[in-house]
C-alpha positions as CSV (number, residue, x, y, z in Angstrom):
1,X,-22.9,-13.6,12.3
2,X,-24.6,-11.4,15.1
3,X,-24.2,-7.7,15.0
4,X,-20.6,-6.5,16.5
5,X,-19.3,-3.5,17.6
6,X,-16.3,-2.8,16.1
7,X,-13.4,0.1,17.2
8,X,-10.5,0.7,14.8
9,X,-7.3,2.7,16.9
10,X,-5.6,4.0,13.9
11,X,-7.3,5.2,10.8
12,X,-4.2,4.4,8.4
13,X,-4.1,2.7,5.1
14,X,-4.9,-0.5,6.2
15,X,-7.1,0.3,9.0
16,X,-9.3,1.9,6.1
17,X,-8.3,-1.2,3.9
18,X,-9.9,-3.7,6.6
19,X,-12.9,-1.0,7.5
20,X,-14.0,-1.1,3.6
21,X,-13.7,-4.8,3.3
22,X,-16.1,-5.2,6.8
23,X,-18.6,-2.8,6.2
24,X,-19.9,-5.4,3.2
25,X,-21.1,-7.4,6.2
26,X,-21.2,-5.0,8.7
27,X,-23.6,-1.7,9.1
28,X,-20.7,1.4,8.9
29,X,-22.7,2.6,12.2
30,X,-21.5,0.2,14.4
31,X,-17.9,0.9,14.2
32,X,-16.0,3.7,15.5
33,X,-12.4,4.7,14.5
34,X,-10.1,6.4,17.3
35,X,-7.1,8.5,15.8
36,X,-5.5,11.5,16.9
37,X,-6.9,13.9,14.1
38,X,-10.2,14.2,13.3
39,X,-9.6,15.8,10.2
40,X,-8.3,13.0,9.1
41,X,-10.8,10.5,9.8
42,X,-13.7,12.2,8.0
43,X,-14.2,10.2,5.3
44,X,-15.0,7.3,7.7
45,X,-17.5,10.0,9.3
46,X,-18.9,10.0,5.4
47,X,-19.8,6.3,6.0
48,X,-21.9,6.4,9.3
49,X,-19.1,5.7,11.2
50,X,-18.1,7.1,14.7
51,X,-14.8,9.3,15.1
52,X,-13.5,10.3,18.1
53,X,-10.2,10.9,19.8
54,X,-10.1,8.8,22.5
55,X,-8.6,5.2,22.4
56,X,-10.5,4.2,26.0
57,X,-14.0,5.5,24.7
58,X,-13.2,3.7,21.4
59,X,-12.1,0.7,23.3
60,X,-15.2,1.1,25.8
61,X,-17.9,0.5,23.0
62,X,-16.5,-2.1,21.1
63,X,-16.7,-6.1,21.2
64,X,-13.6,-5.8,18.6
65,X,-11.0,-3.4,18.7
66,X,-8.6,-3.1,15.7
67,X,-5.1,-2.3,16.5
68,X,-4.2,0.0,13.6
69,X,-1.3,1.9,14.7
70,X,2.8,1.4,14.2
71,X,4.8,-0.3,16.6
72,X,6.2,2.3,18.4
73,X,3.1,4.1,18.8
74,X,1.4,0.4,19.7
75,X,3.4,0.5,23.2
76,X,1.6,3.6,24.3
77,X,-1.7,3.0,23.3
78,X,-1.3,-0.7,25.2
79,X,-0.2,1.2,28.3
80,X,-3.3,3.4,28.2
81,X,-5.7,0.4,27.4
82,X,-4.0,-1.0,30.5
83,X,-5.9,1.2,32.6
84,X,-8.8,-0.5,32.2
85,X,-7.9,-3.4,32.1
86,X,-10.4,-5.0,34.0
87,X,-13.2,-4.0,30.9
88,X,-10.9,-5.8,28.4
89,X,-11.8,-9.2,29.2
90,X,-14.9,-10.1,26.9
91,X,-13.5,-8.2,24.3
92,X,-11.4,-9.5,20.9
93,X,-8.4,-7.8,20.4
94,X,-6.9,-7.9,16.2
95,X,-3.5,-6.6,16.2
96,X,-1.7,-4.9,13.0
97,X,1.7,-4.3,14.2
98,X,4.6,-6.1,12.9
99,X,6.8,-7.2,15.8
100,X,4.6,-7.0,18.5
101,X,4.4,-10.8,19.5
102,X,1.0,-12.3,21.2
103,X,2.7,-12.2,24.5
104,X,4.0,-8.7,24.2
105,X,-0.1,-7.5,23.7
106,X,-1.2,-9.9,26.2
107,X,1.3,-8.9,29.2
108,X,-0.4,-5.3,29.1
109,X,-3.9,-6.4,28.3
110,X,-4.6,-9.2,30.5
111,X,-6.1,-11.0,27.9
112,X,-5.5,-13.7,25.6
113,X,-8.4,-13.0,23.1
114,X,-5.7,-11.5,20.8
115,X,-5.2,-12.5,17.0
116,X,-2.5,-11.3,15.1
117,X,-2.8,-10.5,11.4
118,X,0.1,-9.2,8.5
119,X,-2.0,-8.1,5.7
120,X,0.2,-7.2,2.5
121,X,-0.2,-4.2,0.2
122,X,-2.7,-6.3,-2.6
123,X,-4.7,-6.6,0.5
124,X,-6.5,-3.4,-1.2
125,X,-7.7,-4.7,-4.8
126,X,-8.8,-8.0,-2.9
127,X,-5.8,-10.0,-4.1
128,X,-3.8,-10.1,-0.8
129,X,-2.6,-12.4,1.4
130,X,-3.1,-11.9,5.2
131,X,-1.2,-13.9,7.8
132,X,-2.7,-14.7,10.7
133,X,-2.2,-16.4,14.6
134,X,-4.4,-16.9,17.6
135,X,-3.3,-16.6,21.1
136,X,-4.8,-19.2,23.1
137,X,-8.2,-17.8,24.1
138,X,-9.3,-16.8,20.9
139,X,-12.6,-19.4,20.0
140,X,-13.7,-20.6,17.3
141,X,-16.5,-18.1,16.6
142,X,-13.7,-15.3,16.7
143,X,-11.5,-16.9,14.1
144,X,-14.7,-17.2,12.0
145,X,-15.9,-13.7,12.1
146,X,-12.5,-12.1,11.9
147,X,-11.7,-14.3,8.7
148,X,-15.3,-13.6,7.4
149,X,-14.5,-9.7,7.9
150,X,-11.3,-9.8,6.2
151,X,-12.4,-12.0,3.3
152,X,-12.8,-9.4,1.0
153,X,-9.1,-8.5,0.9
154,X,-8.1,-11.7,0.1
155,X,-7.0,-15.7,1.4
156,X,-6.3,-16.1,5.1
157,X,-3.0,-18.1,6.0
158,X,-3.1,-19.3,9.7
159,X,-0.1,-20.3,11.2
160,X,1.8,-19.8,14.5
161,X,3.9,-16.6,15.0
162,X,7.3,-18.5,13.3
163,X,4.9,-18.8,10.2
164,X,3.4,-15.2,10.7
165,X,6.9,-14.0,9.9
166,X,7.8,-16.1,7.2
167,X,4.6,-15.4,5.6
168,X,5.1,-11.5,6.2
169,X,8.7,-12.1,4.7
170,X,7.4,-13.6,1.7
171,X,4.2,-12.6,1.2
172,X,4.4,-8.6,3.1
173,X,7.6,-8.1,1.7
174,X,7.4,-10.0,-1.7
175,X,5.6,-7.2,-3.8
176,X,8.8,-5.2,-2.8
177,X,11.0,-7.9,-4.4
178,X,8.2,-8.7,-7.5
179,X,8.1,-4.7,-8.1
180,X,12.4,-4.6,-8.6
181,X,12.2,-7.7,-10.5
182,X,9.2,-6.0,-12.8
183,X,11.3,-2.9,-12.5
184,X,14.4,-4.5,-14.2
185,X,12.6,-6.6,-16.9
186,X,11.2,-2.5,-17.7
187,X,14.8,-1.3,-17.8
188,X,16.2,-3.5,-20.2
189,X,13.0,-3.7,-22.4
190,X,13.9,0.4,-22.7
191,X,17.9,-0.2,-22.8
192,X,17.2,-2.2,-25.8
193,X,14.9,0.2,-27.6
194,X,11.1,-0.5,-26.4
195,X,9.2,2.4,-25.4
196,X,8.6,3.0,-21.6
197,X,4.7,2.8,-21.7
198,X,4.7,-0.4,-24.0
199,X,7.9,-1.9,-21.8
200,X,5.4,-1.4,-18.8
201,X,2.4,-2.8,-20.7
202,X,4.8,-5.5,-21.7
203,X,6.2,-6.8,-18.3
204,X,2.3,-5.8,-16.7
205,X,1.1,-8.8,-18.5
206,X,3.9,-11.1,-18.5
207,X,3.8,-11.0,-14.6
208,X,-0.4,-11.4,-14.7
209,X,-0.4,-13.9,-17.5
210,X,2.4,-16.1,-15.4
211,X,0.8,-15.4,-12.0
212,X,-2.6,-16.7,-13.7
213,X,-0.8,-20.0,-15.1
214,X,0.2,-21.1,-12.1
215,X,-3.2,-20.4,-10.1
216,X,-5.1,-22.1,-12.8
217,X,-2.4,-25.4,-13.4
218,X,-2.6,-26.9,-9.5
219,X,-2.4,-30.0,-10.7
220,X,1.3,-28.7,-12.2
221,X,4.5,-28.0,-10.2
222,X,5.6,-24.5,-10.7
223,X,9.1,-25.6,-12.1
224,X,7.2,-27.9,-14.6
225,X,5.7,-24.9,-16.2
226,X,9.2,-23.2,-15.8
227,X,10.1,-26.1,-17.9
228,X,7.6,-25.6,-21.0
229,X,9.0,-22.7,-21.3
230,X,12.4,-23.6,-21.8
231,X,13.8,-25.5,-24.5
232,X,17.5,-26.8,-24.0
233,X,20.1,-24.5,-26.0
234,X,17.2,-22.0,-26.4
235,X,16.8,-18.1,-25.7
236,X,14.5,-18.9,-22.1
237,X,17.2,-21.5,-21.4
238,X,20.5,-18.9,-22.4
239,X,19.2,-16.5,-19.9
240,X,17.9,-19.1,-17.2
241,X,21.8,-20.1,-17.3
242,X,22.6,-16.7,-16.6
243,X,20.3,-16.2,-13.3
244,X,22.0,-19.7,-12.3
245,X,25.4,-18.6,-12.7
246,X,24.2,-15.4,-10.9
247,X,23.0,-17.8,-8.0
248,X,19.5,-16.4,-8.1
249,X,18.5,-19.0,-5.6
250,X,20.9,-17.9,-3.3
251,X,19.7,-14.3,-3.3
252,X,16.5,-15.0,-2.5
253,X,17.7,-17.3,0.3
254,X,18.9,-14.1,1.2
255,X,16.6,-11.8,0.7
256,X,14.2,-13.4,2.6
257,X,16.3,-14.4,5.1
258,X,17.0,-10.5,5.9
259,X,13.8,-9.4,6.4
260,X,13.2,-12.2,8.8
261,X,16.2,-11.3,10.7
262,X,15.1,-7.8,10.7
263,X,11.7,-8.9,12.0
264,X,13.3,-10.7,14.4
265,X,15.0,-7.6,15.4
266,X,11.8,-5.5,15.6
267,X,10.2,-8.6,18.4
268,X,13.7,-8.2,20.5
269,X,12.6,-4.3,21.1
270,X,9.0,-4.9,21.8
């Protein structure tokens, strides 16, 4: 890849989650990180990098600008970026925010060299998942050197923005729903004696260990190795009966439907 320059607006966690995985490939000097304290942007200062305040000089000096900010800071920052909008147009835009749709960025940018990308928490040990869409002036050499800067956080889905919300309503919001289920199996390992450290040990690598036999059996369906598990009148069988009769699918029809319908909600206001 050529050399970019690269501007960050926002120097939150995953701002600084997406700054650590480029700077592998990129030299810390060329990238500047707007935010509205300096104080806290120092550490990127430690790097090389460039801090400032100012969104249009950060905007300004970049080929890239990272949107890094929340939603409903996102509409202000759009309406100040809008002032210049005639300097926008060779530039690649990478927006953060969840429920800010392509069109919603483009209307006040004048461009349509925007990608969107929902990068969940495990995004910072490398084991994450980010979701990703391209507006319709986004080339082939952007998706390339976005995906090659974020590759150290873990695999790229691409999708349109329907799948961009699934994906963030499985994938952004599913450590949420692993960490209660974890949570629980840690309860009852202490309700029924265990200590709390071993009970965390415990469930720790039963969630690993099962996560890691289904990344390395492709070739198996994730029900068959539910089903080696599990033999008929058994213990793993007694309780599977139990999440059945609890309708466990049903809940997580639920729960996932919920946060889509929430991020549905979020897209109506922006």
């Amino acid at each position: 890849m050529t050399t970019k320059k690269i501007s960050f607006i926002g120097g939150g966690n995953m701002s600084s989650c997406i700054y650590a995985s480029i700077i592998k490939s990129e030299d810390a000097k060329n990238i500047t990180i707007s935010g509205p304290h300096l104080e806290k942007l120092e550490k990127f200062k430690a790097e090389g990098s460039v801090i400032t305040t100012d969104n249009i000089e950060a905007t300004k000096s970049a080929d890239i600008i990272f949107l890094g900010v929340k939603p409903q800071i996102l509409t202000s920052v759009l309406e100040q970026l809008s002032t210049i909008k005639d300097e926008l147009q060779n530039k690649l835009f990478v927006s953060m925010a969840a429920g800010f749709k392509l069109s919603s960025i483009s209307s006040k940018l004048g461009t349509n060299r925007i990608i969107r990308i929902m990068p969940n928490t495990p995004c910072k040990i490398g084991l994450g998942t980010i979701a990703v869409a391209y507006d319709s002036a986004v080339s082939d050499e952007d998706k390339a050197t976005v995906k090659q800067y974020l590759s150290n956080m873990g695999q790229c889905i691409e999708g349109d923005e329907n799948n961009l919300n699934v994906i963030g309503a499985v994938c952004g919001c599913g450590p949420a729903f692993v960490y209660r289920f974890m949570e629980s199996l840690v309860a009852e390992a202490v309700r029924h004696g265990i200590k709390a450290e071993d009970a965390r040990k415990m469930v720790e690598q039963t969630v690993l260990g099962s996560a890691s036999m289904v990344i390395q059996n492709q070739d198996a369906t994730i029900a068959s190795l539910r089903e080696a598990v599990t033999s008929k009148g058994g213990t793993t069988f007694a309780g599977l009966c139990k999440m059945t009769e609890g309708n466990f699918e049903k809940i997580m029809e639920n729960t996932i439907n919920a946060s889509l319908d929430r991020t549905y909600e979020f897209e109506s206001m922006f």
